[in-house]
C-alpha positions as CSV (number, residue, x, y, z in Angstrom):
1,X,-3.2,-27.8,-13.0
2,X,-6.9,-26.6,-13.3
3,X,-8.3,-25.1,-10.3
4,X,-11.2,-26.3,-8.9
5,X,-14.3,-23.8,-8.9
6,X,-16.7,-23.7,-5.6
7,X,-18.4,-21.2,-6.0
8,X,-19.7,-19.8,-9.3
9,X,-22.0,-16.9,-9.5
10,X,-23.2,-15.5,-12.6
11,X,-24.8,-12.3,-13.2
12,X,-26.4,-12.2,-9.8
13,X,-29.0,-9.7,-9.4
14,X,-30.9,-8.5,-6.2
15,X,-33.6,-5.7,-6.0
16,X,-35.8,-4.2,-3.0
17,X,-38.8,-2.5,-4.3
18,X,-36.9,0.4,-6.7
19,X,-33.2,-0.5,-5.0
20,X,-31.4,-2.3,-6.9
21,X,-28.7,-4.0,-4.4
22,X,-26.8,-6.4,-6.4
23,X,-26.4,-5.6,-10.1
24,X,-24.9,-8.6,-12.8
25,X,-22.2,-9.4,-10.5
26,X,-20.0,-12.7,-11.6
27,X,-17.1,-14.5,-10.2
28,X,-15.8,-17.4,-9.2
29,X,-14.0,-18.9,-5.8
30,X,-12.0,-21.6,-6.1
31,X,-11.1,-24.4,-3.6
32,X,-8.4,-23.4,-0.9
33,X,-8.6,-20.0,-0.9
34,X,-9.8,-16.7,0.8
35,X,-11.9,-14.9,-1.6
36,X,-12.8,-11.3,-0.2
37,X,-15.5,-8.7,-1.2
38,X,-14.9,-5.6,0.0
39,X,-16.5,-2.2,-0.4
40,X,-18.5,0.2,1.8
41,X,-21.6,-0.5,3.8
42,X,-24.6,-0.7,1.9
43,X,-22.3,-1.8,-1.8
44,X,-24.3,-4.9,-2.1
45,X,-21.9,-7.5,-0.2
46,X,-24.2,-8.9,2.3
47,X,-26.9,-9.3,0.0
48,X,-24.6,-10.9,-2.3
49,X,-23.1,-13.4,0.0
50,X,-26.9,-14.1,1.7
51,X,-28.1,-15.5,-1.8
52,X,-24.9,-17.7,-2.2
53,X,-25.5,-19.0,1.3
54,X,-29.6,-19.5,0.2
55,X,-30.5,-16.9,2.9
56,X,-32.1,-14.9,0.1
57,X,-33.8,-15.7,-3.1
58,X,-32.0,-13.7,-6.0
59,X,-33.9,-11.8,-8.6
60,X,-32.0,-13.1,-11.6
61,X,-28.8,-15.2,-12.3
62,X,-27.2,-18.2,-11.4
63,X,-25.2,-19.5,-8.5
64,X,-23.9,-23.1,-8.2
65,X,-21.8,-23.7,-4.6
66,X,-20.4,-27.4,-4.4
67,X,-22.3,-27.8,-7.4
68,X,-25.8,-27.1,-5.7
69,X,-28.5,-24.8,-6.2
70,X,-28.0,-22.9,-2.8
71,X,-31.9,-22.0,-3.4
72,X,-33.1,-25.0,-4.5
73,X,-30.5,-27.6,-2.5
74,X,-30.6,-25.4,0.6
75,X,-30.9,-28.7,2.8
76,X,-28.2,-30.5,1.3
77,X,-25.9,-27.5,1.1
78,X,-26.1,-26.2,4.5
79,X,-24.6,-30.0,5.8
80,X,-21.5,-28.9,3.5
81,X,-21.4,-25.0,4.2
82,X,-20.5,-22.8,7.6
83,X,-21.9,-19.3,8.3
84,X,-20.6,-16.4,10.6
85,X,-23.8,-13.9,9.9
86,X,-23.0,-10.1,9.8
87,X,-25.5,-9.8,13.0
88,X,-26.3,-12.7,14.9
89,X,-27.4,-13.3,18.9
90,X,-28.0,-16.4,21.1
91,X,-29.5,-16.3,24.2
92,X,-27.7,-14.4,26.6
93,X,-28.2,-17.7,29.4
94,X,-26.7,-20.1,26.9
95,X,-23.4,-20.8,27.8
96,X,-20.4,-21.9,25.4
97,X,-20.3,-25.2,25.8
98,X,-23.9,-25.4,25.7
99,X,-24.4,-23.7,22.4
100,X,-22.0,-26.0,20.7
101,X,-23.7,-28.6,21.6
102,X,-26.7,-27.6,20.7
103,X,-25.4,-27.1,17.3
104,X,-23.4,-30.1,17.0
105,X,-26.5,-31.8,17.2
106,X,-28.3,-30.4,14.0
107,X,-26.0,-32.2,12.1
108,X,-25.8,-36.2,11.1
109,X,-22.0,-35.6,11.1
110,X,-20.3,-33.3,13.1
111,X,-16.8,-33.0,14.5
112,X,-15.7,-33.1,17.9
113,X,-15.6,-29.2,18.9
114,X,-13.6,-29.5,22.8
115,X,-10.7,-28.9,20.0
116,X,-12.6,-25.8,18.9
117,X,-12.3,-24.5,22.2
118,X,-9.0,-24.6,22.4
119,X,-8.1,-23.4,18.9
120,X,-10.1,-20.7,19.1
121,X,-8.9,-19.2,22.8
122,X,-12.6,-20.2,24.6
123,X,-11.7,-23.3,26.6
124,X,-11.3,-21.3,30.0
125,X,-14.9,-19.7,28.8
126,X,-16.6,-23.1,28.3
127,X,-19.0,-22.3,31.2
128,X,-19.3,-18.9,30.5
129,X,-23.1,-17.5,29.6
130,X,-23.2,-15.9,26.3
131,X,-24.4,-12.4,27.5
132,X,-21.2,-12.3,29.4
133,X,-18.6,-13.1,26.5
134,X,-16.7,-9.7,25.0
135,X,-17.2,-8.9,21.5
136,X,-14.6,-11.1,20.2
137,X,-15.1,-14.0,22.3
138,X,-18.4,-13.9,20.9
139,X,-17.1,-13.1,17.3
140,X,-15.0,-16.6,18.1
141,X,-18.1,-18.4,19.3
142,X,-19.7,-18.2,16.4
143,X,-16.6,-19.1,14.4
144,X,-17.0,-22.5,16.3
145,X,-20.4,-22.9,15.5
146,X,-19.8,-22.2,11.8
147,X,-17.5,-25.4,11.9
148,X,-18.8,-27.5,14.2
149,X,-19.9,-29.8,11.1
150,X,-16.6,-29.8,9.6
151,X,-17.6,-27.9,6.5
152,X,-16.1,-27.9,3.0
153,X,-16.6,-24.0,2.7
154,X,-17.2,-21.0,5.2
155,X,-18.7,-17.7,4.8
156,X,-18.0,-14.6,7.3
157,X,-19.7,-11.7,6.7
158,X,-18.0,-8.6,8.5
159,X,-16.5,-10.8,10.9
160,X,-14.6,-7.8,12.6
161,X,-16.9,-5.1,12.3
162,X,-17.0,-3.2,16.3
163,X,-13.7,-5.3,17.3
164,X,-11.1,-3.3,18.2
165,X,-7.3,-3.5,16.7
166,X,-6.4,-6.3,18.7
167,X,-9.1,-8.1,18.5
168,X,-9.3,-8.5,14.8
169,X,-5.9,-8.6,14.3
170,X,-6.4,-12.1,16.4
171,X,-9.5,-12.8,13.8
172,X,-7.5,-12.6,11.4
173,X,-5.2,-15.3,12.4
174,X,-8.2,-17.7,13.2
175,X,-9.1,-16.8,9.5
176,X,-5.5,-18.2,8.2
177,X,-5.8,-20.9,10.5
178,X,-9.4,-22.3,9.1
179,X,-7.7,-21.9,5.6
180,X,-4.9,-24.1,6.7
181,X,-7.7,-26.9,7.5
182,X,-8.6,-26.9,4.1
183,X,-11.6,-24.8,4.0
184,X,-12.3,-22.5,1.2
185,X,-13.3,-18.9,2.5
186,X,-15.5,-16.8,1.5
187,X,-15.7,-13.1,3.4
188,X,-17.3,-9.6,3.3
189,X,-15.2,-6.5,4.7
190,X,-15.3,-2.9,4.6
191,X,-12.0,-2.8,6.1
192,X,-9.8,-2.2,2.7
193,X,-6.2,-3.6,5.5
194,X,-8.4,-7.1,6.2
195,X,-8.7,-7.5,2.6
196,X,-5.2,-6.7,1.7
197,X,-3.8,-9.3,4.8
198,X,-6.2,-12.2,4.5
199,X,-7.3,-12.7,1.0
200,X,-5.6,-14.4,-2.1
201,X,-8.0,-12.5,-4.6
202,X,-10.7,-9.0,-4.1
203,X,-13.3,-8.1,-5.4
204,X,-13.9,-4.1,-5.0
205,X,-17.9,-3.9,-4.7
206,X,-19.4,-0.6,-5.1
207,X,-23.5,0.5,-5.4
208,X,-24.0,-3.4,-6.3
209,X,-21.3,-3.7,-8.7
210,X,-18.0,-5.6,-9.4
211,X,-15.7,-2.8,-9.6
212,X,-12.4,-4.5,-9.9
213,X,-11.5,-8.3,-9.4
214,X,-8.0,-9.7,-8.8
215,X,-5.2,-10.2,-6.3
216,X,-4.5,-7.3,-4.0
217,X,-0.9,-7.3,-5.4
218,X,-2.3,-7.0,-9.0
219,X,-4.8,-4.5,-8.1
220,X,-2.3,-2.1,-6.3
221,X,0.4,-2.8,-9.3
222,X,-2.0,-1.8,-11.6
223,X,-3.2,1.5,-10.3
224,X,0.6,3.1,-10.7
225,X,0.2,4.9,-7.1
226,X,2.8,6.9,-6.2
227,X,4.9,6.3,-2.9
228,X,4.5,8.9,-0.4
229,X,7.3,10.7,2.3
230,X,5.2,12.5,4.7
231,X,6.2,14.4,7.4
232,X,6.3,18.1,9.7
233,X,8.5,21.2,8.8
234,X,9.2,23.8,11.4
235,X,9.6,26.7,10.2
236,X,10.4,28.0,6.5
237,X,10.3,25.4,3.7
238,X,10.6,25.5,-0.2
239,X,9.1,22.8,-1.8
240,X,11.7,23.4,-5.0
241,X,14.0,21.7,-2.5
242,X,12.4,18.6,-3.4
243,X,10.6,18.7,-6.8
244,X,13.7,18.4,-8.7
245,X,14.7,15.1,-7.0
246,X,14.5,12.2,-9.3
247,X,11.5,10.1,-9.4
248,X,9.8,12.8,-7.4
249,X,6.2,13.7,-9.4
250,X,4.8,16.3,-6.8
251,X,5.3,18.2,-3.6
252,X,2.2,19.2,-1.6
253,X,2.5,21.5,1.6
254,X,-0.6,21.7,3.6
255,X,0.0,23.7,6.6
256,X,3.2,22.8,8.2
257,X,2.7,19.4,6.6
258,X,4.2,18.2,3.3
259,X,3.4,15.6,1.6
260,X,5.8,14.3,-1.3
261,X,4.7,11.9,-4.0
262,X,7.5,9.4,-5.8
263,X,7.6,6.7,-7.9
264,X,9.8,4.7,-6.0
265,X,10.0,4.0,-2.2
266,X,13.7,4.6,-1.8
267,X,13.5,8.4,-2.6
268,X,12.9,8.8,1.6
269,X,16.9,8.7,2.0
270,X,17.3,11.4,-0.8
271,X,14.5,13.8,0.8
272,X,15.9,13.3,4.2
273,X,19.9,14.4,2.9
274,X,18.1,17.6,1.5
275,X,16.2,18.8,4.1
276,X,19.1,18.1,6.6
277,X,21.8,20.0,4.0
278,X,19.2,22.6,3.9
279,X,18.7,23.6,7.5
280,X,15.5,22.1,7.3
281,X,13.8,21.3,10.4
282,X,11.5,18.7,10.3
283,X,9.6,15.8,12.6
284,X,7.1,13.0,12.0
285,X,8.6,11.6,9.0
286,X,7.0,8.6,7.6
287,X,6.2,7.0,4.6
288,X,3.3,5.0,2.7
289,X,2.8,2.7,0.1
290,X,0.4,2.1,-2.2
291,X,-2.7,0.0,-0.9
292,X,-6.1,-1.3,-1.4
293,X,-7.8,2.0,-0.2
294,X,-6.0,4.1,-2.8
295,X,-7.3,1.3,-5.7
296,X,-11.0,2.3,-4.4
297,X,-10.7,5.8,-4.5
298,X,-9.2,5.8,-7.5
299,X,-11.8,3.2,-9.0
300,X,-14.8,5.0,-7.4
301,X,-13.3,9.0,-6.9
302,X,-14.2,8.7,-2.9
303,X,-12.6,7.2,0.0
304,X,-14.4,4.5,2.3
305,X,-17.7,5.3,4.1
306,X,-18.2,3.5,7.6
């Protein structure tokens, strides 16, 4: 069966003065899933996802979402589209219930949002100013504003950027649970884990270009990464003890750490019976697989900025 494109964008192009922020990106979403763009701050993302929302004007290209002009339709499409901005503020006075109220009312249709409240974790903040909200209660508000209107598609643009590990791991459960409403999702994140969690397909974005587009599963399997069995040695250690294990393609010692790289995950049980037949004493073993952040810096020969 023949999925059904939302959002089709076709050699998109952006430029500020001689920056040139987006550069012939293409790709499609398609309906019922979380689509991510990920990258670094400053690759082009925001501006990318601002001219399929009709926040911007693009320099060149063509972008249809719903089948509308996001430029041209801006009216129409915003009735049928939700957005969490990167950076957005109300006034600190408002309070919660207030503000979605306020923005139930922009809309001919909207749905009823005391549910929202209690989806989203807010309902014993429904009187609750907005200057006194933490950062992710006010990261949730806006969630609820964004589907107040019951829209067919939503857009969330560094929706955890300043939250801390708790927090976003929460966001990103509010993410799978708008999915499972039937929304199609469309987010920006320079957090390479978020990406790998939440979406069904990434796009790796760097200096305003489509780097590398498919599922993270696909994207990691491609790259051939090696696993890696890390740990602590006191003491004397020879990395021979390990090179000649099988599957094993290098041993790196940096300080009293070593660091060895193998093919296959399952090689921790050998490296372990060596280093205890050895006399080897060692501490803070662990390993790590493959993942999205080792696709970037092998697509782009740096790891993530902030």
């Amino acid at each position: 069966m023949q999925q059904k494109t939302v959002i089709q964008v076709e050699h998109l192009r952006k430029v500020y003065g001689s920056t040139v922020a987006v550069d012939d990106i293409s790709f499609q979403v398609y309906q019922g899933e979380i689509f991510g763009m990920v990258g670094p701050n400053g690759a082009g993302k925001t501006t990318t996802i601002e001219c399929i929302e009709g926040l911007r004007r693009p320099d060149g290209g063509n972008i249809r979402v719903l089948d509308l002009d996001p430029y041209v339709d801006g009216y129409a499409l915003r009735l049928r589209i939700g957005i969490q901005l990167q950076e957005a503020v109300l006034q600190d006075r408002i309070k919660v219930w207030e503000a979605l109220d306020l923005y139930a009312s922009f809309y001919p249709h909207s749905v009823d949002w005391q549910p929202l409240l209690e989806q989203l974790g807010l309902a014993d903040k429904r009187n609750t100013p907005f200057g006194k909200l933490s950062g992710g209660q006010k990261q949730r508000l806006f969630i609820a504003l964004a589907l107040v209107h019951d829209p067919e598609v939503v857009f969330l643009d560094e929706l955890t950027t300043g939250l801390d590990p708790q927090a976003r791991r929460a966001m990103w459960d509010l993410v799978r649970g708008i999915r499972e409403r039937n929304k199609t999702i469309l987010l920006t994140t320079h957090f390479m884990e978020e990406a790998e969690r939440l979406c069904d397909r990434v796009a790796i974005v760097e200096r305003g270009r489509i780097v590398a587009l498919d599922t993270p599963e696909n994207l990691i399997r491609r790259l051939g990464a090696e696993n890696r069995v890390i740990f602590t040695v006191d003491g004397q250690f020879e990395p021979q003890q390990l090179s000649k294990l099988t599957g094993v393609t290098r041993v790196e010692t940096i300080g009293e750490r070593v660091i060895v790289y193998a093919r296959e995950a399952g090689v921790v049980g050998e490296v372990v019976n060596v280093l205890t037949t050895n006399g080897t004493r060692f501490r803070d073993l662990r390993t790590e697989q493959p993942n999205l952040e080792d696709v970037f810096l092998a697509l782009t020969g740096r790891e993530m900025r902030d």
